[in-house]
DRENDO-1510 file (C-alpha; in Angstrom, 1 decimal, always signed):
<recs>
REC; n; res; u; v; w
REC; 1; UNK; -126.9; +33.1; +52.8 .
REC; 2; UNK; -124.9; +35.1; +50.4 .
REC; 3; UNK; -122.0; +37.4; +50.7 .
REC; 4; UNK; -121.7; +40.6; +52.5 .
REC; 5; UNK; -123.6; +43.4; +50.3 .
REC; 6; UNK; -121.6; +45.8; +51.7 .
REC; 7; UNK; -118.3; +44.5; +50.0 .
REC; 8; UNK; -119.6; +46.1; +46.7 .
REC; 9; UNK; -121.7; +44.5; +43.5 .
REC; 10; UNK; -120.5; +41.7; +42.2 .
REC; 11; UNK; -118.4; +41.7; +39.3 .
REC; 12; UNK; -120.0; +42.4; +36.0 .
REC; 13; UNK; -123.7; +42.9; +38.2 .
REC; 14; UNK; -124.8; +44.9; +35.6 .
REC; 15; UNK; -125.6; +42.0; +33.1 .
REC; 16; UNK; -123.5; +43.1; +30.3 .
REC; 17; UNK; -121.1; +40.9; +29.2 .
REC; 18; UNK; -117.2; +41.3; +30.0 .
REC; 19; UNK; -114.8; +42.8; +27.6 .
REC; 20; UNK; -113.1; +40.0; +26.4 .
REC; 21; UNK; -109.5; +40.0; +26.7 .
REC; 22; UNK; -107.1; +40.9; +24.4 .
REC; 23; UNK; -104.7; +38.2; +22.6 .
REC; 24; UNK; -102.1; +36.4; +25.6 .
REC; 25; UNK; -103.8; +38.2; +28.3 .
REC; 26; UNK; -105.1; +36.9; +30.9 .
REC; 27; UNK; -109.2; +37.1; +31.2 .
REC; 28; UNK; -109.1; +38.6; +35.3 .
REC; 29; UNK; -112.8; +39.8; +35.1 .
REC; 30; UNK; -113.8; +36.1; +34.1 .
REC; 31; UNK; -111.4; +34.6; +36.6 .
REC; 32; UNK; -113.1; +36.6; +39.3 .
REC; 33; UNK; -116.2; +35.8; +38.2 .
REC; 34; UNK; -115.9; +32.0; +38.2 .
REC; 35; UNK; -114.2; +32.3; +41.8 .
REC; 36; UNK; -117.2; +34.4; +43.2 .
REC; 37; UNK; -120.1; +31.6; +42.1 .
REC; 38; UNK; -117.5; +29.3; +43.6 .
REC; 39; UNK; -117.5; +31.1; +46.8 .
REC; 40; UNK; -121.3; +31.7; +46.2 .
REC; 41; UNK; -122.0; +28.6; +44.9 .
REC; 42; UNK; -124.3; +29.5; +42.3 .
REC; 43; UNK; -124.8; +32.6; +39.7 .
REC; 44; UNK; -126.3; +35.7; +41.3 .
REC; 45; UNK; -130.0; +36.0; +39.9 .
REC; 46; UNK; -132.3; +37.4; +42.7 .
REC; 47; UNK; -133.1; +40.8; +43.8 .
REC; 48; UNK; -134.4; +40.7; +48.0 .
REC; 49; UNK; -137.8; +40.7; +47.0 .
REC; 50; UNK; -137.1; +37.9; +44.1 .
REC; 51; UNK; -135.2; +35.2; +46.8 .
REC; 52; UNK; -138.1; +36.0; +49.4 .
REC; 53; UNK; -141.0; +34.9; +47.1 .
REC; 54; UNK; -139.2; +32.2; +45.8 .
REC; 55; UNK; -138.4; +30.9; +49.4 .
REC; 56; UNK; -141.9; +31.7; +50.7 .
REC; 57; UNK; -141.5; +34.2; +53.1 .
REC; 58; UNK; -142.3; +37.2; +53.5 .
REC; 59; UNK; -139.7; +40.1; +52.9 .
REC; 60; UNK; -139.3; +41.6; +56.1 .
REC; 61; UNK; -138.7; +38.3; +57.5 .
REC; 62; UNK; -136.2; +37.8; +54.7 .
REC; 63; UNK; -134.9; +41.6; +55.8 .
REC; 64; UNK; -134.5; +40.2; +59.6 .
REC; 65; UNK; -132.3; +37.3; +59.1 .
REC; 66; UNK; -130.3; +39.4; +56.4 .
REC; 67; UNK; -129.5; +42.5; +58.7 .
REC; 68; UNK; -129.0; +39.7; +61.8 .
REC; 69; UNK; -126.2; +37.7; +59.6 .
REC; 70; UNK; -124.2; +40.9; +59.9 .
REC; 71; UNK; -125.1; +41.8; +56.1 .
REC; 72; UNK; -125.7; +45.6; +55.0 .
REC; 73; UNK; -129.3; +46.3; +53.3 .
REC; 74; UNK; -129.3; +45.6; +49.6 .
REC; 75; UNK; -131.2; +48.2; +47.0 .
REC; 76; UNK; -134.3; +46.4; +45.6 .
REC; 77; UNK; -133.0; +46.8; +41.8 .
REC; 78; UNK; -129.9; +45.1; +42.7 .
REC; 79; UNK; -129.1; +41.5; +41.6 .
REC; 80; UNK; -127.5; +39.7; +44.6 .
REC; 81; UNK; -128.9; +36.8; +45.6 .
REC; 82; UNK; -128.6; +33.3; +44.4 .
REC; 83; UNK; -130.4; +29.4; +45.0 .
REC; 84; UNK; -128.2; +29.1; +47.9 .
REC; 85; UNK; -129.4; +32.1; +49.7 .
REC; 86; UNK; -133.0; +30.6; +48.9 .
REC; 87; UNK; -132.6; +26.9; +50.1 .
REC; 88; UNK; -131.0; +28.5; +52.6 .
REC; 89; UNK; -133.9; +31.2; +53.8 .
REC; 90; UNK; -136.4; +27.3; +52.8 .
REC; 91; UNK; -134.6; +25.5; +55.3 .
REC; 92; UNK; -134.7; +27.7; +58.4 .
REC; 93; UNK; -138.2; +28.0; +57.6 .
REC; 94; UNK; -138.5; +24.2; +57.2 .
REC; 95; UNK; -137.2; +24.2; +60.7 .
REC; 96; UNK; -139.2; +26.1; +62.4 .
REC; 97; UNK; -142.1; +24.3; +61.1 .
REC; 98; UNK; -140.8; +21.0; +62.4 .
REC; 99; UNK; -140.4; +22.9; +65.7 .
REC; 100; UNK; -136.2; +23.0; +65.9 .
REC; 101; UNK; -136.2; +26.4; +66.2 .
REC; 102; UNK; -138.3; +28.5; +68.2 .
REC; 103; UNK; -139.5; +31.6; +66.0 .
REC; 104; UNK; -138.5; +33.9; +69.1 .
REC; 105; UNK; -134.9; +33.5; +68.8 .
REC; 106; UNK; -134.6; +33.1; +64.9 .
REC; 107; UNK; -132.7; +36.4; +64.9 .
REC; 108; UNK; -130.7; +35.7; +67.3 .
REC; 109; UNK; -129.8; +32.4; +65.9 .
REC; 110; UNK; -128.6; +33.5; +62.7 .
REC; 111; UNK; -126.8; +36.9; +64.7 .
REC; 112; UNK; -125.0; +34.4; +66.4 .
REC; 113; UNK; -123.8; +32.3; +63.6 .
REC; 114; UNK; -123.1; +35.2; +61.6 .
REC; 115; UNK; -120.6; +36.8; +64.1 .
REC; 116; UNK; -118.9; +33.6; +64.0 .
REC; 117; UNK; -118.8; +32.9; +61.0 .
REC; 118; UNK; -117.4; +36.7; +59.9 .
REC; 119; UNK; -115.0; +36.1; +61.9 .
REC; 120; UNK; -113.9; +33.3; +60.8 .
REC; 121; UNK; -114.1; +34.6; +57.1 .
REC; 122; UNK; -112.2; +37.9; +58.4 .
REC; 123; UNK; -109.0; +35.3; +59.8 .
REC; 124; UNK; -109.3; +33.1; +56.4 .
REC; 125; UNK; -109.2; +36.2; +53.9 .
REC; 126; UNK; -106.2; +37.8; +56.1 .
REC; 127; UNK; -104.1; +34.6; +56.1 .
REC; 128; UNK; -105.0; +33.8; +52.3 .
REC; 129; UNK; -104.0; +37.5; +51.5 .
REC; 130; UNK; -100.7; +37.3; +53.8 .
REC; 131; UNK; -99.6; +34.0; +51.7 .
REC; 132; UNK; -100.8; +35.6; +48.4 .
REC; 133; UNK; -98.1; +38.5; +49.2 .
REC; 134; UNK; -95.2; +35.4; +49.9 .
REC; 135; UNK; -95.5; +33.7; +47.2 .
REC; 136; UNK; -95.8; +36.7; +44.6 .
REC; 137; UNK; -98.2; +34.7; +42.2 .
REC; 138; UNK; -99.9; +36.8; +39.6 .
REC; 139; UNK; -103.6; +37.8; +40.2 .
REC; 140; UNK; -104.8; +34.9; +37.7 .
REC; 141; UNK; -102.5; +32.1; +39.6 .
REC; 142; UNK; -103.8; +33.4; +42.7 .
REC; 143; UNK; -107.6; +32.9; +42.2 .
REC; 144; UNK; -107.0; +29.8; +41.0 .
REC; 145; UNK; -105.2; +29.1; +44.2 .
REC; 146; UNK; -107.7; +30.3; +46.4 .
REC; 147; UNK; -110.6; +27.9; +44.1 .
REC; 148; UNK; -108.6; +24.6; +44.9 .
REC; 149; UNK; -108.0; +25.9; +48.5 .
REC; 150; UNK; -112.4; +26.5; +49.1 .
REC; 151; UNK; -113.0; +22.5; +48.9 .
REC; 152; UNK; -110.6; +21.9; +51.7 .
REC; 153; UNK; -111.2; +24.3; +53.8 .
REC; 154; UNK; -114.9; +23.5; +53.6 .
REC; 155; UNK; -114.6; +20.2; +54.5 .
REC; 156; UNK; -111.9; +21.0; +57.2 .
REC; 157; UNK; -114.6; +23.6; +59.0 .
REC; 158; UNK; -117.3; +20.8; +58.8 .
REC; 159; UNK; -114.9; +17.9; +60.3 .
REC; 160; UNK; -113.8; +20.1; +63.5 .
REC; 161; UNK; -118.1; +21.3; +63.9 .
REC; 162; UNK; -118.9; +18.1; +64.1 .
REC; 163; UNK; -116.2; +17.1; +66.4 .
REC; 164; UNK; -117.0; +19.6; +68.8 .
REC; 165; UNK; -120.5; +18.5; +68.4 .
REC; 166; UNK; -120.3; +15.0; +69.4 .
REC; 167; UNK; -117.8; +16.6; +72.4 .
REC; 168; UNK; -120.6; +18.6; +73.6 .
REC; 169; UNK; -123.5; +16.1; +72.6 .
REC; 170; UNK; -121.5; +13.6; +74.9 .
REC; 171; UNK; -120.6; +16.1; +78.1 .
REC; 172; UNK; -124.9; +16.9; +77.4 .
REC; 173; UNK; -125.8; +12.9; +77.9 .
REC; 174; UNK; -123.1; +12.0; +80.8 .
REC; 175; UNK; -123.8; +15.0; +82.9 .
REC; 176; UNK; -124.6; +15.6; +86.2 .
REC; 177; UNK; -127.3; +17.1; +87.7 .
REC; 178; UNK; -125.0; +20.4; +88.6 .
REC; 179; UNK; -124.3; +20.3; +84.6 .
REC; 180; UNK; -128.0; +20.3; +84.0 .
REC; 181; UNK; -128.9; +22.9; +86.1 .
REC; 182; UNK; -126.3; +25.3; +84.1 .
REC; 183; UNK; -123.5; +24.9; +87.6 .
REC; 184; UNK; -120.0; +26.0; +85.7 .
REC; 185; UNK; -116.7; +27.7; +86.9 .
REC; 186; UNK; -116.3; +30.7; +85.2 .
REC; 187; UNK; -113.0; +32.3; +84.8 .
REC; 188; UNK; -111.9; +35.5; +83.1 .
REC; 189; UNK; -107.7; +36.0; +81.8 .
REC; 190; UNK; -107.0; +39.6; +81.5 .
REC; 191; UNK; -103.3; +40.8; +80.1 .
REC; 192; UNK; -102.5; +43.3; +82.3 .
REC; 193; UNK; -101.5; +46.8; +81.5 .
REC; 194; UNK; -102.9; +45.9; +77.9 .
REC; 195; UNK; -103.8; +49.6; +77.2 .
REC; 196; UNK; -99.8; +50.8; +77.5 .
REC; 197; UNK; -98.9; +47.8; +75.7 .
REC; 198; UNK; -101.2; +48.8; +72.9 .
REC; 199; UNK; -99.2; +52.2; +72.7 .
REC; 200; UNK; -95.4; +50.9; +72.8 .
REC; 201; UNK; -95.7; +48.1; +70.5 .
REC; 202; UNK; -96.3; +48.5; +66.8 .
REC; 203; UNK; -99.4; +46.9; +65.1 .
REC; 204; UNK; -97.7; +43.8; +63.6 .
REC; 205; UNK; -96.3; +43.0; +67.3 .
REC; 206; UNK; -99.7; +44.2; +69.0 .
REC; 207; UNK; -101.2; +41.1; +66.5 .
REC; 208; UNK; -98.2; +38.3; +66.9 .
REC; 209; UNK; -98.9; +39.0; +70.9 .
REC; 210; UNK; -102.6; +38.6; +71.3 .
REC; 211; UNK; -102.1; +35.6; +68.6 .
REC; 212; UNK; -100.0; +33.8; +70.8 .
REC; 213; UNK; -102.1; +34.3; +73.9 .
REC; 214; UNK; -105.0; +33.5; +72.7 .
REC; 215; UNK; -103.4; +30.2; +71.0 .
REC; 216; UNK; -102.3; +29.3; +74.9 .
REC; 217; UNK; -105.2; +30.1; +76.4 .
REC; 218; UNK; -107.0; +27.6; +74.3 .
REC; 219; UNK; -104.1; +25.0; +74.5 .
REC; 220; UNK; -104.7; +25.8; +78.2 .
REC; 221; UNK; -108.0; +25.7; +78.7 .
REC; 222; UNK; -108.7; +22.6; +76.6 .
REC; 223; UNK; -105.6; +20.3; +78.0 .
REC; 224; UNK; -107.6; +20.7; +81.5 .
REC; 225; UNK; -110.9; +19.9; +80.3 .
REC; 226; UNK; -112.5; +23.7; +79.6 .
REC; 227; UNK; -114.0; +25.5; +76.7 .
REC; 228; UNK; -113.0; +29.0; +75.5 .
REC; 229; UNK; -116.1; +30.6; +75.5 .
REC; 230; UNK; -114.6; +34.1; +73.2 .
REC; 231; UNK; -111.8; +36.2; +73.1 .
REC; 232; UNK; -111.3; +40.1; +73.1 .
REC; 233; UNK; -107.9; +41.4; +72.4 .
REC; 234; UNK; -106.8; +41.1; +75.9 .
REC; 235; UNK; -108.8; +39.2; +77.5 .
REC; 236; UNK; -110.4; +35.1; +77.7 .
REC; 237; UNK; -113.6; +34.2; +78.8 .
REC; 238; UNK; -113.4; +30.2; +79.7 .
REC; 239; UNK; -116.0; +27.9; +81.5 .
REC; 240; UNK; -115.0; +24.3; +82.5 .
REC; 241; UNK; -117.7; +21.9; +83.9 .
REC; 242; UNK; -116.0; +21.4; +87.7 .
REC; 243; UNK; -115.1; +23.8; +90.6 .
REC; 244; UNK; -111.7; +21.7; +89.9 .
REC; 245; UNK; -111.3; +21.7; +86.4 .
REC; 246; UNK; -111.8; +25.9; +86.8 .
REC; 247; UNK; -108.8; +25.8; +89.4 .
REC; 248; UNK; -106.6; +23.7; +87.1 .
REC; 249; UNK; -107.1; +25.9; +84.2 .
REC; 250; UNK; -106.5; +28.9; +86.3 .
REC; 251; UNK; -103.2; +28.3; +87.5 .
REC; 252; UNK; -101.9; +26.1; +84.4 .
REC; 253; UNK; -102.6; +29.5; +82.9 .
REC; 254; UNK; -100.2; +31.4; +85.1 .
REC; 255; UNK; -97.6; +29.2; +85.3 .
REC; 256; UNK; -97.7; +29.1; +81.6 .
REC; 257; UNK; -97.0; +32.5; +81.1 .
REC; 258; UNK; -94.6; +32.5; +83.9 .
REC; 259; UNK; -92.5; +29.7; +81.7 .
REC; 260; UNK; -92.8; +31.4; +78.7 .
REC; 261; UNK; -90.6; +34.8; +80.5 .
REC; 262; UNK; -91.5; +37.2; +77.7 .
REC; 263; UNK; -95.5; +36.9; +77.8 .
REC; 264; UNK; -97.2; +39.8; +80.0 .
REC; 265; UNK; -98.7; +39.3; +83.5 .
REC; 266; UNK; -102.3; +37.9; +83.8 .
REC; 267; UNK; -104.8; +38.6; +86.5 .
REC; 268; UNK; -107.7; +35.6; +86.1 .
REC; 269; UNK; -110.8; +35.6; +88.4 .
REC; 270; UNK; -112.9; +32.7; +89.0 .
REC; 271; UNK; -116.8; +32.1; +90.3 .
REC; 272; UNK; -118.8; +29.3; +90.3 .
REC; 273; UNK; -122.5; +28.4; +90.2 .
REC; 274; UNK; -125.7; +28.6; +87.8 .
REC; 275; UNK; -124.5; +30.4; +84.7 .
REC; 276; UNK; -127.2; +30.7; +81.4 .
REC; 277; UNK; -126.1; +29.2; +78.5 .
REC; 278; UNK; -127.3; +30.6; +75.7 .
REC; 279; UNK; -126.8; +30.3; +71.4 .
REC; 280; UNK; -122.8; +29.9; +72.6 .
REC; 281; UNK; -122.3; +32.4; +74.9 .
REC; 282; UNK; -122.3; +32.6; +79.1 .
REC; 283; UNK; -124.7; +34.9; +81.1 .
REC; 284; UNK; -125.3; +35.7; +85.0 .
REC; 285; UNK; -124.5; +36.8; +88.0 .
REC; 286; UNK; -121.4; +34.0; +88.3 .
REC; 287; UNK; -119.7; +35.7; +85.2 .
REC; 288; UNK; -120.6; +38.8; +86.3 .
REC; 289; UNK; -118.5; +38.0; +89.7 .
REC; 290; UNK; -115.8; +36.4; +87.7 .
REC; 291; UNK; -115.3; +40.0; +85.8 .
REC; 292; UNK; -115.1; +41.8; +88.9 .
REC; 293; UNK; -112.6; +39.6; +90.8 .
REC; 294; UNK; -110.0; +40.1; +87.6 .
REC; 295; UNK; -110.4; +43.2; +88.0 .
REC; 296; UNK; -109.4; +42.7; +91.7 .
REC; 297; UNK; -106.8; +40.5; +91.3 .
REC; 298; UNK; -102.8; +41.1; +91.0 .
REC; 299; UNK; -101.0; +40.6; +88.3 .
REC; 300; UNK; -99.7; +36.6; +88.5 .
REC; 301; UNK; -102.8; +35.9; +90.7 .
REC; 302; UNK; -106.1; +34.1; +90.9 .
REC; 303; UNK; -108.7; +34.7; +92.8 .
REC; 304; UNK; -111.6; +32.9; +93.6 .
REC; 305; UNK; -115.4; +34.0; +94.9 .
REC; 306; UNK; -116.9; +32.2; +97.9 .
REC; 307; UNK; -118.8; +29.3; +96.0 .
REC; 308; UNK; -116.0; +28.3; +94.2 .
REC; 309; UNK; -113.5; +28.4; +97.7 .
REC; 310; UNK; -116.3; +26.0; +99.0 .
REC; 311; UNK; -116.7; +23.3; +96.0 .
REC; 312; UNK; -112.7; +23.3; +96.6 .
REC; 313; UNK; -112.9; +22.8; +100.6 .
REC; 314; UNK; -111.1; +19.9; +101.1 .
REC; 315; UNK; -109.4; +19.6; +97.5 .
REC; 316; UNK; -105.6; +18.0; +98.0 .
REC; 317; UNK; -104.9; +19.7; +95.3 .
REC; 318; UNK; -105.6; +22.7; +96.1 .
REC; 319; UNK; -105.5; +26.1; +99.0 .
REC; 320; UNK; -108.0; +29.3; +98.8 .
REC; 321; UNK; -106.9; +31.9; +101.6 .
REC; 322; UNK; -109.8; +34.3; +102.4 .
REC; 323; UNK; -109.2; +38.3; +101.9 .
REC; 324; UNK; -110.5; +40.6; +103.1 .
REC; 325; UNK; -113.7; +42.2; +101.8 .
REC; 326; UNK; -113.9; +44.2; +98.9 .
REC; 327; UNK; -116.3; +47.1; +97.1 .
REC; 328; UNK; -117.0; +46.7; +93.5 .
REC; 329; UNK; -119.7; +48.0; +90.9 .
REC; 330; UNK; -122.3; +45.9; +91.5 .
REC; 331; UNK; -121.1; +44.3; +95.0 .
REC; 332; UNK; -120.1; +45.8; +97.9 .
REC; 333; UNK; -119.2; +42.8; +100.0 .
REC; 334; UNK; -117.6; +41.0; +97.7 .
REC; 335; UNK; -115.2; +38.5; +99.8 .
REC; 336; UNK; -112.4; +37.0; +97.7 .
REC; 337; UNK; -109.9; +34.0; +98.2 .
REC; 338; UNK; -106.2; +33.8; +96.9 .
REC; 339; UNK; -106.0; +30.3; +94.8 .
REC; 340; UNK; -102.6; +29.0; +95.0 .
REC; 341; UNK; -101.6; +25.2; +94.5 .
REC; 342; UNK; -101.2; +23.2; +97.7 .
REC; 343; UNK; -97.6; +22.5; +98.8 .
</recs>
């Protein structure tokens, strides 16, 4: 689809032609120009009611999928749409003809991939911008820049999607029958005291922290066979396929930060059992115990819930000590166990 409407009209939206620049100066409003249909990949030419009847649907479907990618509502006079954002509204319609996707979760198909991908757009535009303000390089220089950099970074994006595709396309066709039934370790990494730390520490160090925890979490979680499920400032939500691959995670985790002597303390809770899977993200009652046993936990700990302590009975690698029974929202017999590595 197209850009965020909210950023503002494109340059020059009002169809009149650009002043032309004067003698040795450099033409900006034509630079930025050229860059937005690169970014765009085409001219903008539609209003919303123009791209829906040209893609054959109707306008308030058009509306859904707009307002669900994250997108603010555009005027009806306004120009804003190109042939990419109608091949693209063609081919989710294509596939829902051919029975890929089911109509029911259409918006929350493209809510899904427009959180990720705004977020990844959010990351690329602040790292671009950072390396603009190094290097000093006049406005002109600079779009011309970020136009060779689009190519790569395209084709970058679509190598590591269709890695993790085959990854997860393979775990899919080897699995067990737990995998198939949805059976996962969950596990939740929370910095403590995040809130105070959030007060002492400026913004630039608030941002170089939660940057280098979240890169060792992933390095973490993925060196032991998991998948980062999403990050929130302070806190990681993993899932790994085995009771044992959840333990390893857990405690390489700790002993991580431990190394590392300047990181802050983490509390991580683990549970294990049928979790939903759904567009990405993790739902249930076995994430909903792994929250509450972080919340438990001690800083430098890990604690585990009963069906996790059992998949793990008998592990060499491994001890669970039973606690005593705790109250939380939710569960008031909660009964955790200690993880620790055996001796």
């Amino acid at each position: 689809m197209a850009p965020d409407a909210s950023a503002g009209p494109a340059v020059n939206d009002s169809g009149a032609d650009p002043e032309p620049a004067e003698p040795g100066e450099t033409d900006l409003a034509g630079l930025n120009r050229d860059f937005e249909q690169a970014l765009l990949g085409g001219e903008r030419k539609f209003t919303r009611i123009e791209v829906s009847e040209r893609a054959g649907i109707s306008i308030g479907r058009a509306e859904r999928m707009w307002h669900a990618l994250g997108f603010a509502t555009v005027p009806d006079d306004e120009i804003a749409f190109t042939d990419g954002d109608v091949e693209a509204l063609r081919l989710v319609a294509a596939l829902e003809d051919d029975g890929f996707i089911d109509p029911e979760v259409e918006s929350s198909l493209a809510r899904k991939l427009g959180q990720t991908q705004s977020r990844l757009a959010s990351w690329q535009s602040a790292m671009f911008l950072e390396f603009l303000a190094n290097s000093k390089l006049p406005a002109d220089e600079a779009i011309e820049v970020a136009g060779l950099l689009l190519p790569a970074m395209e084709r970058l994006q679509t190598y590591v999607w269709r890695r993790h595709l085959a990854a997860a396309a393979g775990r899919a066709v080897a699995g067990s029958d737990e995998l198939a039934r949805g059976v996962r370790a969950v596990g939740f990494a929370d910095i403590v005291s995040y809130t105070r730390l959030t007060r002492r520490l400026t913004e630039a160090e608030l941002g170089q922290l939660i940057e280098r925890f979240e890169g060792m979490a992933a390095d973490v979680v993925a060196l032991n066979g998991g998948r980062v499920i999403k990050s929130i400032g302070d806190e990681v939500l993993f899932v790994t396929d085995t009771a044992a691959q959840g333990a390893a995670v857990a405690l390489a985790l700790q002993g991580t930060v431990t190394s590392a002597g300047d990181l802050p303390e983490l509390r991580i809770g683990l549970a294990y059992g049928n979790i939903l899977i759904r567009l990405g993200d993790v739902y249930g009652e076995v994430v909903n115990l792994a929250a509450r046993l972080t919340s438990e936990c001690k800083p430098g700990r890990v604690l585990a819930d009963r069906e996790l302590a059992a998949a793990l009975d008998g592990h060499p690698g491994y001890r669970l000590r039973r606690l005593r029974r705790v109250s939380v929202r939710g569960y008031h017999h909660l009964i955790p166990y200690a993880l620790q590595r055996a001796e």
